[in-house]
C-alpha positions as a printed NumPy array, in Angstrom:
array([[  0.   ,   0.   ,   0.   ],
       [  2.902,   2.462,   0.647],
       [  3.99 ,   2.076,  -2.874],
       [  0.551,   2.823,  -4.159],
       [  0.143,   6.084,  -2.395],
       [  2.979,   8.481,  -4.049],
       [  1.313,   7.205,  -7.214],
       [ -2.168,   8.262,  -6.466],
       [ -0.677,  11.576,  -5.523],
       [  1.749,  11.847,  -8.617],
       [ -0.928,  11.22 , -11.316],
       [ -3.014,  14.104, -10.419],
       [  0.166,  16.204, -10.129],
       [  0.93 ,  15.128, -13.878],
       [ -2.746,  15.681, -15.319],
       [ -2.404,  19.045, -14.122],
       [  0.906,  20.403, -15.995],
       [ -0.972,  20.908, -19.026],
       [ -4.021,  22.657, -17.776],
       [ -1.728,  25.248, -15.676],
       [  0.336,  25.896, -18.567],
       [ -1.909,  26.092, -21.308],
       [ -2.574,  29.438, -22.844],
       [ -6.172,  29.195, -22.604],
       [ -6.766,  28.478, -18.946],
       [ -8.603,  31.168, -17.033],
       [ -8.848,  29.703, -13.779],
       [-12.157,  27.257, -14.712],
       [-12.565,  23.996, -16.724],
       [-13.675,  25.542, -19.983],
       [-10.006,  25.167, -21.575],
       [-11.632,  21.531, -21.832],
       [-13.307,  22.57 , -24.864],
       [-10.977,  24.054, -26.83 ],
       [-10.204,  21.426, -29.581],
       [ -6.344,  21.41 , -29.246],
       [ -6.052,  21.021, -25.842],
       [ -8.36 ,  17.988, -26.125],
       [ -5.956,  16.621, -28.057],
       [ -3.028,  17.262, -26.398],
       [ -4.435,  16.226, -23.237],
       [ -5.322,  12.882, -24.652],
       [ -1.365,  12.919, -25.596],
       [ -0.54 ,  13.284, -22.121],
       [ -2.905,  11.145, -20.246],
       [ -1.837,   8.101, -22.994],
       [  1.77 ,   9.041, -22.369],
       [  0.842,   8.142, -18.778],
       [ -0.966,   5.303, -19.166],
       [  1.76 ,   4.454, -21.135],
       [  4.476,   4.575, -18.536],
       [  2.423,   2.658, -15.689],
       [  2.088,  -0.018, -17.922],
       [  5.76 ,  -0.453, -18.537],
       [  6.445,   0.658, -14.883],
       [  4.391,  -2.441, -13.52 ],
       [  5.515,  -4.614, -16.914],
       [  9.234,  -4.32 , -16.541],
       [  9.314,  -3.988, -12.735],
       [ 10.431,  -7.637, -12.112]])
């Protein structure tokens, strides 16, 4: 369970890098709509997905 936790907090951490540093966030969730961000969010969250999957893969 220990090693669990830092991941549950990391993920969250992650997800958020592109909302804070996109050009079109004002502080609410509408940057969600904006067609380019959907797409490079989807980037992102496969890029984690991704990882984790070689992280618990390769982790022999």
């Amino acid at each position: 369970m220990k090693k669990i936790v830092p991941h549950i907090i990391l993920i969250p951490l992650l997800l958020s890098i592109p909302i804070v540093s996109s050009p079109d966030f004002d502080g609410t969730l509408s940057v969600f709509r904006v067609s380019p961000f959907q797409r490079e969010f989807t980037r992102f969250v496969l890029v984690i997905i991704f990882f984790y999957l070689n992280l618990n893969l390769f982790s022999f």
